[in-house]
N, CA, C and O atoms as CSV, one atom per row, in Angstrom:
chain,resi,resn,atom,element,x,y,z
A,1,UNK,N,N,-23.380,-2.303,15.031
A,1,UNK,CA,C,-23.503,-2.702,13.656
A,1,UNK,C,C,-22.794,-1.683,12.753
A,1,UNK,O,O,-23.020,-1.620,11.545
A,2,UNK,N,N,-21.804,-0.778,13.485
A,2,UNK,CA,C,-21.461,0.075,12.337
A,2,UNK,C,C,-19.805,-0.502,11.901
A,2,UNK,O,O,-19.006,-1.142,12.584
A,3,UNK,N,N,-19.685,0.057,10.384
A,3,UNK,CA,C,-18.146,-0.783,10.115
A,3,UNK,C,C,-17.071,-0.203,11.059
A,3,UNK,O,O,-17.256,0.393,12.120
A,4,UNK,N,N,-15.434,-0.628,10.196
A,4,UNK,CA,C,-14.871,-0.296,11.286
A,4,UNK,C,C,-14.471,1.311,10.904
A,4,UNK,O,O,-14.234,2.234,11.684
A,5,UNK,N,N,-14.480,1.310,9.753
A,5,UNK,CA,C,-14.700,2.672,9.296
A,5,UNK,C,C,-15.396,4.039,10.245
A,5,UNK,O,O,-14.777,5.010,10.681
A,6,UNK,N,N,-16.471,3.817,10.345
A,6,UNK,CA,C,-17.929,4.067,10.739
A,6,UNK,C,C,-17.593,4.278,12.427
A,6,UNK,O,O,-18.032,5.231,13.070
A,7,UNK,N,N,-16.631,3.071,13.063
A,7,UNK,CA,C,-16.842,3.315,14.540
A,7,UNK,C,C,-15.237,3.746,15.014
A,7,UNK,O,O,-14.943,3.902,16.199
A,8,UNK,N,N,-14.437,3.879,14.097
A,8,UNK,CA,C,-12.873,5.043,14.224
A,8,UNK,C,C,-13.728,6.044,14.191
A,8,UNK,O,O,-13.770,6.527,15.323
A,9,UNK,N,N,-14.545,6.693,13.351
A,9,UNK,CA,C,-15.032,7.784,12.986
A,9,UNK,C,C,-15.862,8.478,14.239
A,9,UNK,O,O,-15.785,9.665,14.555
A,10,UNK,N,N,-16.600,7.555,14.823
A,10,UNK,CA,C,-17.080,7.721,15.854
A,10,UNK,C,C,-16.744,7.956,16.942
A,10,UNK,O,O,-17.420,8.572,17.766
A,11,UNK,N,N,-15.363,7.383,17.153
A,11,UNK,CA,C,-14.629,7.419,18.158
A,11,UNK,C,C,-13.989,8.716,17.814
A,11,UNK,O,O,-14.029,9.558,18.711
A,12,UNK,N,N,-13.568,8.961,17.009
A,12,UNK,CA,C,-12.906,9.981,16.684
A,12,UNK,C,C,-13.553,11.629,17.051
A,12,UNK,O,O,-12.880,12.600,17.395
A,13,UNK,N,N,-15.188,11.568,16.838
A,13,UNK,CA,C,-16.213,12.612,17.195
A,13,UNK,C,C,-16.200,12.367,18.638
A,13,UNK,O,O,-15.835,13.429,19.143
A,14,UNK,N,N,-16.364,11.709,19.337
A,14,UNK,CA,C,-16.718,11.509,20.632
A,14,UNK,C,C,-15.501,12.309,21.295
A,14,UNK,O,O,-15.939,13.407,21.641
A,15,UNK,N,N,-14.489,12.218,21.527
A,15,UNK,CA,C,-13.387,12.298,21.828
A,15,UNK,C,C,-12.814,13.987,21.144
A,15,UNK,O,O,-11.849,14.612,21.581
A,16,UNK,N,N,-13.398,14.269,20.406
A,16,UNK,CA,C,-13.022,15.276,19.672
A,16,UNK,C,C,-11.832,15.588,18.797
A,16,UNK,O,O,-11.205,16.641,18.689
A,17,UNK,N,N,-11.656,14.328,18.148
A,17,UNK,CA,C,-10.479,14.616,17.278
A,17,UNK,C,C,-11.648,14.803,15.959
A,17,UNK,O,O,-12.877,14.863,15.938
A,18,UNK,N,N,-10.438,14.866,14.767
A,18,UNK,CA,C,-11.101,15.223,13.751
A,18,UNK,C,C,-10.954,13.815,12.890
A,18,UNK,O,O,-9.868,13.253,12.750
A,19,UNK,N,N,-12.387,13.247,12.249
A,19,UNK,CA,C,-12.364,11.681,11.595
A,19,UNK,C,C,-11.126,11.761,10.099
A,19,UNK,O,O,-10.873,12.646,9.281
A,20,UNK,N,N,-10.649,10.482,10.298
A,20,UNK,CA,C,-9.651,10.295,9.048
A,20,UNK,C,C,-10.742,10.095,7.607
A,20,UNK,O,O,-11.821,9.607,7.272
A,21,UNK,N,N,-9.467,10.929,7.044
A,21,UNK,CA,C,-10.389,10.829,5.231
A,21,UNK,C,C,-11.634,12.010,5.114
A,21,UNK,O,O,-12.550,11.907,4.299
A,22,UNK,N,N,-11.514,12.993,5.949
A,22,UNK,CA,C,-12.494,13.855,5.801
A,22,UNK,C,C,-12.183,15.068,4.583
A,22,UNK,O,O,-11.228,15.835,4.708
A,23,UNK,N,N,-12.839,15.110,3.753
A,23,UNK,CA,C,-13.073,15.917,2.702
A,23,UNK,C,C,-12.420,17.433,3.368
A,23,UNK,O,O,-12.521,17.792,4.542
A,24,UNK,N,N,-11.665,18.251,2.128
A,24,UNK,CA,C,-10.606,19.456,2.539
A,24,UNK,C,C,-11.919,20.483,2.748
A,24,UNK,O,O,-11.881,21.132,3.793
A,25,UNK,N,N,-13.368,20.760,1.650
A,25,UNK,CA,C,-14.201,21.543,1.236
A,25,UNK,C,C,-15.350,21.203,1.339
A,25,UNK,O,O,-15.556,20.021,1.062
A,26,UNK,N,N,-16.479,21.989,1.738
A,26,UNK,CA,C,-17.815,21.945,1.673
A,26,UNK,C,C,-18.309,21.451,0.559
A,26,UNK,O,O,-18.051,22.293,-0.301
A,27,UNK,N,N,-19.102,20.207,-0.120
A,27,UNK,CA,C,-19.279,20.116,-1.290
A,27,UNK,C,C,-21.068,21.340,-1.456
A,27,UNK,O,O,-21.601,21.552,-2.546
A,28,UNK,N,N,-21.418,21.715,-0.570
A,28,UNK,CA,C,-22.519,22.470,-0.718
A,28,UNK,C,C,-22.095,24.106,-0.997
A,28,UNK,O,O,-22.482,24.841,-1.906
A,29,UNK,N,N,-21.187,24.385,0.089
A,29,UNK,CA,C,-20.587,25.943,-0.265
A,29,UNK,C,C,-19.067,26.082,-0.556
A,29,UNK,O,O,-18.369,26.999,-0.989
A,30,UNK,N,N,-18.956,25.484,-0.364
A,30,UNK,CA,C,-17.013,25.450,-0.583
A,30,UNK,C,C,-16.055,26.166,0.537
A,30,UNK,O,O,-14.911,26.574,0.335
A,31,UNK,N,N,-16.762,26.222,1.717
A,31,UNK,CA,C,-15.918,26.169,3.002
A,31,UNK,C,C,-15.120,25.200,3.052
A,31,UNK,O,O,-15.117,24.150,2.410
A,32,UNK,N,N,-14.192,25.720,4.124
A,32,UNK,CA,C,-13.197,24.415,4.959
A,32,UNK,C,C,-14.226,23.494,5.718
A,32,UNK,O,O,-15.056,23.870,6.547
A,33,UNK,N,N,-14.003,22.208,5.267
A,33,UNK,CA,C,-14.765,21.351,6.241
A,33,UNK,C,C,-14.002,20.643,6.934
A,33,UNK,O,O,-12.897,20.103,6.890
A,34,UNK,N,N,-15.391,20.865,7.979
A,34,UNK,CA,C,-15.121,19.871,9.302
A,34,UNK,C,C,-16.384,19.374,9.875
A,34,UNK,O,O,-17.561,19.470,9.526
A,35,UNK,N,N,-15.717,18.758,10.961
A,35,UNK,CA,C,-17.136,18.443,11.474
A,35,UNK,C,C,-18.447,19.064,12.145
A,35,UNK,O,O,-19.640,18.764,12.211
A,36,UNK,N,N,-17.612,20.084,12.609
A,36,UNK,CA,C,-18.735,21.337,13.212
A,36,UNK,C,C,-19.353,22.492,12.099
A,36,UNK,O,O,-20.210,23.352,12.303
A,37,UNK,N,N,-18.567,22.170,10.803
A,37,UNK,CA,C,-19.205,22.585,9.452
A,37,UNK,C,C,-20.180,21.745,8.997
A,37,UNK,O,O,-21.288,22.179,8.681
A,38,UNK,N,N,-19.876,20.545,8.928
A,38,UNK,CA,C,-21.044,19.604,8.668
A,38,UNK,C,C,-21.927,19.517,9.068
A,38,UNK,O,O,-22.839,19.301,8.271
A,39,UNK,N,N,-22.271,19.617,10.494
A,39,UNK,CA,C,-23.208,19.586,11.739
A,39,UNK,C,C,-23.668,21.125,11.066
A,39,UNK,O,O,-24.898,21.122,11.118
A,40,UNK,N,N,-23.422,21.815,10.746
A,40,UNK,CA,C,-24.345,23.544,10.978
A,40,UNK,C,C,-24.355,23.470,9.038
A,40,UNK,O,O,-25.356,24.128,8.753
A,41,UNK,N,N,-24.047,23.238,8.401
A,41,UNK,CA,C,-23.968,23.850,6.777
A,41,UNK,C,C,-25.720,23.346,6.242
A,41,UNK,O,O,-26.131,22.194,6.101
A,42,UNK,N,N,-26.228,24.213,6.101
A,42,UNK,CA,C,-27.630,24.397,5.016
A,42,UNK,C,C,-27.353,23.925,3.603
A,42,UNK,O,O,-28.208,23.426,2.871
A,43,UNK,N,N,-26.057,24.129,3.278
A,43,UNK,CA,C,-26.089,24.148,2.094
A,43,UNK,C,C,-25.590,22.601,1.579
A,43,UNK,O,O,-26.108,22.138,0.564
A,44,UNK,N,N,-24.664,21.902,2.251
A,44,UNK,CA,C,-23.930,20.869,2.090
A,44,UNK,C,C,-24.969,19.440,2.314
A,44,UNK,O,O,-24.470,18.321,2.185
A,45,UNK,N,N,-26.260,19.591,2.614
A,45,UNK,CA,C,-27.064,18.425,2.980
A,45,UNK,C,C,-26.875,17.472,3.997
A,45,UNK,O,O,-27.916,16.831,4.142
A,46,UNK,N,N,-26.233,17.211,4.548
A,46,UNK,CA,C,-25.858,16.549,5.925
A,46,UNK,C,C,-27.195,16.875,6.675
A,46,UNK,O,O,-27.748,15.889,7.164
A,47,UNK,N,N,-27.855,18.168,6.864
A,47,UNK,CA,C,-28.775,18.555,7.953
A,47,UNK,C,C,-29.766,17.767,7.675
A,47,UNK,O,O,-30.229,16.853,8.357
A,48,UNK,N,N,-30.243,18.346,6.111
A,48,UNK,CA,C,-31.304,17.880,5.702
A,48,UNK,C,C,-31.585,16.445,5.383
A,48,UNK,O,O,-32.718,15.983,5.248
A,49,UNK,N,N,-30.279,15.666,5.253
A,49,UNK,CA,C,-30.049,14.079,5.209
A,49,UNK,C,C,-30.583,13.678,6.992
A,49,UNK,O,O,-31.494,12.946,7.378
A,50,UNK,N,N,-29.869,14.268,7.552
A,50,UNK,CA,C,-30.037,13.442,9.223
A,50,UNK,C,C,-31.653,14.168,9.642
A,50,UNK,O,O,-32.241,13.527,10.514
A,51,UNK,N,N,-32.134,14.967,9.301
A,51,UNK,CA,C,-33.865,15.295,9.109
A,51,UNK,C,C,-34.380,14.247,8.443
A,51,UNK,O,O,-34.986,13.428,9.134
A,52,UNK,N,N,-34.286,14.009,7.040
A,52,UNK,CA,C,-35.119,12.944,6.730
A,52,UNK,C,C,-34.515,11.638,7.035
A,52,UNK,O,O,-35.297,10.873,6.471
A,53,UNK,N,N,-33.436,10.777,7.680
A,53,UNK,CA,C,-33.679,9.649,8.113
A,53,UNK,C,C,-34.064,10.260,9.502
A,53,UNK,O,O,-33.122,9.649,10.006
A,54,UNK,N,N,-34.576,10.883,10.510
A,54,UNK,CA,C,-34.842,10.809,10.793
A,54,UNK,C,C,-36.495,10.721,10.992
A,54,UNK,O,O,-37.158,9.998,11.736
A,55,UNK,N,N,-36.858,11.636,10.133
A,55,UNK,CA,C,-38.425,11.587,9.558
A,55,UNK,C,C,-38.894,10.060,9.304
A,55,UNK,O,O,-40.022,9.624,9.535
A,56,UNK,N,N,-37.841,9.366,8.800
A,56,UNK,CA,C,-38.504,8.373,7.904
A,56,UNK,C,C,-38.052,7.105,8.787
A,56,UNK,O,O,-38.538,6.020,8.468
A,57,UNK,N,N,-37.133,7.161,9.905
A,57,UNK,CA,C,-37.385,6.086,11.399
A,57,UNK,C,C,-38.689,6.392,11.849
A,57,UNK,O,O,-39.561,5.524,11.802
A,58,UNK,N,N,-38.932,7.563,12.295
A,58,UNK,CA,C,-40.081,7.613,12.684
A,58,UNK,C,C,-41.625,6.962,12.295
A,58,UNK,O,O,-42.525,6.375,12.895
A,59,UNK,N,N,-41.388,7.373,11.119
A,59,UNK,CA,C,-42.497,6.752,10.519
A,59,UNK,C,C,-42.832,4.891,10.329
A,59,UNK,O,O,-43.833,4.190,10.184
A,60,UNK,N,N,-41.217,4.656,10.443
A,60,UNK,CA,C,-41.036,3.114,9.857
A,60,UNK,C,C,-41.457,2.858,11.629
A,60,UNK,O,O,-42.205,1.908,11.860
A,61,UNK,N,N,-41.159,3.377,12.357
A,61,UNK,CA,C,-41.520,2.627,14.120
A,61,UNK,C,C,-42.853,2.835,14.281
A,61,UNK,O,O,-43.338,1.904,14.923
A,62,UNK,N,N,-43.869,3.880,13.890
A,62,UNK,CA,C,-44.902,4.098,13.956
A,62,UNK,C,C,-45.547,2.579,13.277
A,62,UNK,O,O,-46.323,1.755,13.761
A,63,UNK,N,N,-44.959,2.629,12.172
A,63,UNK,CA,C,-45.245,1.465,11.182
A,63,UNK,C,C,-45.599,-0.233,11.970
A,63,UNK,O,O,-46.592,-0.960,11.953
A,64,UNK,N,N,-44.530,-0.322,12.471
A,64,UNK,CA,C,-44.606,-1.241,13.245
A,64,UNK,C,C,-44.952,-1.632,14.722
A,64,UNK,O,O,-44.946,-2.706,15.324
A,65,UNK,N,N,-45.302,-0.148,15.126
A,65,UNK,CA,C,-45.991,-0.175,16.442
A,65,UNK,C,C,-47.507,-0.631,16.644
A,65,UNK,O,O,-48.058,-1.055,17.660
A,66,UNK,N,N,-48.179,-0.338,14.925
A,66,UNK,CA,C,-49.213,-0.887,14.737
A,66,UNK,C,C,-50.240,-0.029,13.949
A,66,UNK,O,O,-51.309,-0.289,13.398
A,67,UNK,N,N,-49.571,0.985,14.096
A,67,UNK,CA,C,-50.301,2.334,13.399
A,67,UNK,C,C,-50.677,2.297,12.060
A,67,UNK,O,O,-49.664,2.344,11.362
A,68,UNK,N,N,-51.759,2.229,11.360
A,68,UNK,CA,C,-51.819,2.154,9.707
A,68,UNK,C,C,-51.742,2.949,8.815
A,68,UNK,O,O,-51.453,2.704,7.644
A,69,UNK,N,N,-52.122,4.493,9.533
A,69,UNK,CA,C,-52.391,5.606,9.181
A,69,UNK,C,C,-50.968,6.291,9.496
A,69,UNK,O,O,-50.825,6.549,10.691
A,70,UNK,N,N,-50.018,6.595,8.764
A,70,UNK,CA,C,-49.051,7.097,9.480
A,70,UNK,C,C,-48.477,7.638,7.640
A,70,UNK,O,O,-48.136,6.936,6.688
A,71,UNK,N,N,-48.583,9.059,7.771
A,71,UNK,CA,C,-47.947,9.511,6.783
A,71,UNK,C,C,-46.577,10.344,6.584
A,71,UNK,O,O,-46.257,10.804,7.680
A,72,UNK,N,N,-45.845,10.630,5.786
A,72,UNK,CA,C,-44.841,11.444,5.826
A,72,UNK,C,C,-45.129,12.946,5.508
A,72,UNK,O,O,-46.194,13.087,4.907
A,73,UNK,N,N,-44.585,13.871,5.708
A,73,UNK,CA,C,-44.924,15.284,5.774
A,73,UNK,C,C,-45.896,15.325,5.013
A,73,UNK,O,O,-45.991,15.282,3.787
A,74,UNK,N,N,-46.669,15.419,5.883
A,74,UNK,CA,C,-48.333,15.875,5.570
A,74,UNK,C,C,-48.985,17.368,5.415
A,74,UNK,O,O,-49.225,17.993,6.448
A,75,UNK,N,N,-49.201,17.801,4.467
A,75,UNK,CA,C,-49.607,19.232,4.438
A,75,UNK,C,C,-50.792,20.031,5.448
A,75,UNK,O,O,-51.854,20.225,4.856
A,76,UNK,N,N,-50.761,20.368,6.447
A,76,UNK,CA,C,-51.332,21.099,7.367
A,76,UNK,C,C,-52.093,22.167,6.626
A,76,UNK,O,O,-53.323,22.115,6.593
A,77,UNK,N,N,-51.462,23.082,6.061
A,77,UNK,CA,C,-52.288,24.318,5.407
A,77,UNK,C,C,-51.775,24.418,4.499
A,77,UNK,O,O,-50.571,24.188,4.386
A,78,UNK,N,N,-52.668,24.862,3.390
A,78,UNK,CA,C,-52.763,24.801,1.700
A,78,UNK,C,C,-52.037,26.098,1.428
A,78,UNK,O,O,-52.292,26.965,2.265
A,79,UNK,N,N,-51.092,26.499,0.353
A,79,UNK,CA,C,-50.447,27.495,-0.011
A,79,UNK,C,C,-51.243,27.998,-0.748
A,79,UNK,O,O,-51.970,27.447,-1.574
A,80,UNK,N,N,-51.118,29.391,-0.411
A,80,UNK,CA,C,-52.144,30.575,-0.871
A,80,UNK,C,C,-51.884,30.718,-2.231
A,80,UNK,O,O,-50.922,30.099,-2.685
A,81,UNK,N,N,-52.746,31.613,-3.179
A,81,UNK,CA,C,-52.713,31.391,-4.649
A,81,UNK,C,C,-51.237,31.954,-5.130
A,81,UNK,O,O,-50.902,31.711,-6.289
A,82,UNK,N,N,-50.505,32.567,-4.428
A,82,UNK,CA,C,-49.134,33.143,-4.633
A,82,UNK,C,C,-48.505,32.007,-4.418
A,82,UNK,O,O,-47.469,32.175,-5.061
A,83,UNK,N,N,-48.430,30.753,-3.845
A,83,UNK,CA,C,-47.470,29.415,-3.533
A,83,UNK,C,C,-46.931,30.127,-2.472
A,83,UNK,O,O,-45.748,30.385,-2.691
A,84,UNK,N,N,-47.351,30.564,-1.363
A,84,UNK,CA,C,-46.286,30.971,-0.021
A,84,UNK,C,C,-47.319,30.764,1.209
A,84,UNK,O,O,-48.439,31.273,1.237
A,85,UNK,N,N,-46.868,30.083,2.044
A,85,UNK,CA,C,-47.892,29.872,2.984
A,85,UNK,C,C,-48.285,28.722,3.338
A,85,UNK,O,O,-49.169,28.707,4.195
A,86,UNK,N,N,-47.843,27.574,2.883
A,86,UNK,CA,C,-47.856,26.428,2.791
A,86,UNK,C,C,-47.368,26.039,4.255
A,86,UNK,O,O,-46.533,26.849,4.656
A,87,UNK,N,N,-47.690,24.892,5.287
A,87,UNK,CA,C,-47.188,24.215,6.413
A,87,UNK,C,C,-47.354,22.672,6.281
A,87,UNK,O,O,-48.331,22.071,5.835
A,88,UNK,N,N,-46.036,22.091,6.829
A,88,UNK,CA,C,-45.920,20.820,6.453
A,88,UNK,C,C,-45.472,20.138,7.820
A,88,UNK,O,O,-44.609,20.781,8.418
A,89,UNK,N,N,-45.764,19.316,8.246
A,89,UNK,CA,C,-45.329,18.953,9.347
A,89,UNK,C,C,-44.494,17.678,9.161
A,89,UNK,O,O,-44.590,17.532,7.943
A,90,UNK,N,N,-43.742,16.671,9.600
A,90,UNK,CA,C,-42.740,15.694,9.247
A,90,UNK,C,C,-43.207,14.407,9.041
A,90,UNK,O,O,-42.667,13.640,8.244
A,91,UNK,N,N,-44.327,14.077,9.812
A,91,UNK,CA,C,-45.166,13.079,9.949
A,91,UNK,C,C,-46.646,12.977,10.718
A,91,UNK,O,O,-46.802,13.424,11.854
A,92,UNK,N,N,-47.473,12.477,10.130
A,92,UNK,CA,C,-48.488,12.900,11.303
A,92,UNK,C,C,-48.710,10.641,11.348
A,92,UNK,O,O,-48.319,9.890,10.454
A,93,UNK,N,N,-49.398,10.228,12.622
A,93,UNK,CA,C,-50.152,9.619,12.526
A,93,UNK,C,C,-51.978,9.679,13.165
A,93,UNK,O,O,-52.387,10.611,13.856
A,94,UNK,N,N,-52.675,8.723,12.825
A,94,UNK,CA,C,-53.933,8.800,12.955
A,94,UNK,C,C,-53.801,7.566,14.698
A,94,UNK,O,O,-53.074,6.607,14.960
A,95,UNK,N,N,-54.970,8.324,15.530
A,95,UNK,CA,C,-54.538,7.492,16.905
A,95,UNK,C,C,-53.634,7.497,17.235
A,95,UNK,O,O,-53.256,6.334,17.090
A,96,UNK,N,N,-52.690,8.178,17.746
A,96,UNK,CA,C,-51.422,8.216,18.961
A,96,UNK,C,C,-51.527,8.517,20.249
A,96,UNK,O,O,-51.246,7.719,21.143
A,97,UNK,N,N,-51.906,9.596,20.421
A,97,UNK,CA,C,-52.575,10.091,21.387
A,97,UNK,C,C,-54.329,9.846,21.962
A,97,UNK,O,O,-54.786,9.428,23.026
A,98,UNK,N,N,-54.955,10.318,20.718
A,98,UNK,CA,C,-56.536,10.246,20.967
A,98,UNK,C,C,-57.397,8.971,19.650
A,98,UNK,O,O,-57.190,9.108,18.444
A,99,UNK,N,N,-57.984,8.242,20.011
A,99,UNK,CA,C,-58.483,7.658,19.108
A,99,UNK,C,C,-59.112,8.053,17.630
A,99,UNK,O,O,-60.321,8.041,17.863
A,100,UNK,N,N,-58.995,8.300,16.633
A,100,UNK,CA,C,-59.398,8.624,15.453
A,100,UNK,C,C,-59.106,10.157,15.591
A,100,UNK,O,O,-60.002,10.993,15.481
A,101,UNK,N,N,-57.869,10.457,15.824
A,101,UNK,CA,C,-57.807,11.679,15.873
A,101,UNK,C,C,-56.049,11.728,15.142
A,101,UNK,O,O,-55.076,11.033,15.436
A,102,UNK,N,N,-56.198,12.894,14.072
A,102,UNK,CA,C,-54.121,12.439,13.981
A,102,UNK,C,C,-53.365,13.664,14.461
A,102,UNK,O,O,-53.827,14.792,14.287
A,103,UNK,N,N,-52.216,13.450,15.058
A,103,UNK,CA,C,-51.232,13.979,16.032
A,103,UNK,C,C,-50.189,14.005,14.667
A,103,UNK,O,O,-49.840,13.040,13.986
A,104,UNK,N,N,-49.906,15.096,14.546
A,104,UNK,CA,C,-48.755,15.858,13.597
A,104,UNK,C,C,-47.303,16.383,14.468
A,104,UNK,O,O,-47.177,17.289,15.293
A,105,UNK,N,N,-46.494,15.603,14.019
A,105,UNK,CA,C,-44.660,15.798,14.456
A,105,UNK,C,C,-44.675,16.400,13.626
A,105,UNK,O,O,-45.276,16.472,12.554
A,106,UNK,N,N,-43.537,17.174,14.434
A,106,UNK,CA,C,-42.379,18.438,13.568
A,106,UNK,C,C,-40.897,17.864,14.614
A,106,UNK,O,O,-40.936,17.750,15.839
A,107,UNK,N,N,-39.689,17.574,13.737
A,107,UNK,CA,C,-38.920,17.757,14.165
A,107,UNK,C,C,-37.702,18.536,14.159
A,107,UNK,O,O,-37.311,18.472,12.993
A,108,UNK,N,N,-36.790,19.323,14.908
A,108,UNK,CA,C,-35.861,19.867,14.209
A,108,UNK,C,C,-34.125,19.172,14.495
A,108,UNK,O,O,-33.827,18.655,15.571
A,109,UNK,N,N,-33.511,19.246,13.769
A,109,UNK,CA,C,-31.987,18.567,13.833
A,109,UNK,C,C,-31.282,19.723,13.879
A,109,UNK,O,O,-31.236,20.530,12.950
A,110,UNK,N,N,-30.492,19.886,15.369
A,110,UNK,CA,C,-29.595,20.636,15.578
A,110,UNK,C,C,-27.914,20.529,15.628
A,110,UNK,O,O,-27.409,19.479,15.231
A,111,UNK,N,N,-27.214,21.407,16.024
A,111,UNK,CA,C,-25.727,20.824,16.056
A,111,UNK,C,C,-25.226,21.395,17.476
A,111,UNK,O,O,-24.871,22.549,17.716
A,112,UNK,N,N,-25.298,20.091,18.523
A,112,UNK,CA,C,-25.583,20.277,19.990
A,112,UNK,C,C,-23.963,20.840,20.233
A,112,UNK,O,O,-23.761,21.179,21.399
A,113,UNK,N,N,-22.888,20.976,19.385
A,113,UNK,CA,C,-21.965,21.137,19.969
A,113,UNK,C,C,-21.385,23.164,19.248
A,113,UNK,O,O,-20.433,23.837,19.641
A,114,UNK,N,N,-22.252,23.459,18.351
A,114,UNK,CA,C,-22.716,24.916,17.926
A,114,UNK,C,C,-22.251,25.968,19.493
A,114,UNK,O,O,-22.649,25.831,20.650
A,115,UNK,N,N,-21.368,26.893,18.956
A,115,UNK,CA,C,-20.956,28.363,20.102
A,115,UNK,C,C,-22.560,28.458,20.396
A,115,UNK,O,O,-22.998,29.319,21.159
């Protein structure tokens, strides 16, 4: 289902060339970009974009697996009166594992092709 845009591009990663029409600069730090910049940059959002759709498949399959109780980053522990200290986990649902009990995901998004 991806365009044809979308699956040159793909082909293009797989294979290891570099995708057509790719931006000269980091729009987050203003590096040279590429694709192994994209995959690792904190600053440029790509990471944190492919974290939350991934957060938020999760939750939508939970959704429909049957689960009712199924929240998005759910606060684990309360931030101390300074605001530091806070834990959030990505999703928890209620019953996954144990009946009336909720099971808290954490996931992390890496860049499998990283020295």
């Amino acid at each position: 289902v991806l365009t044809s845009e979308k699956f040159r591009d793909s082909l293009a990663c797989r294979y290891g060339k570099t995708p057509r029409a790719l931006q000269a600069l980091c729009d987050g730090c203003g590096e040279n970009f590429d694709t192994n910049h994209a995959l690792a940059c904190k600053n440029g959002g790509l990471v944190y974009q492919r974290h939350n759709e991934s957060r938020d498949e999760n939750c939508d399959l939970n959704r429909k697996a049957g689960f009712s109780q199924v929240l998005s980053e759910p606060i684990i522990k309360e931030a101390n009166a300074d605001g530091f200290g806070e834990l959030r986990g990505d999703w928890s649902v209620r019953g996954f594992w144990v009946p009336q009990r909720v099971a808290v995901f954490d996931t992390r998004i890496f860049n499998a092709n990283a020295p």
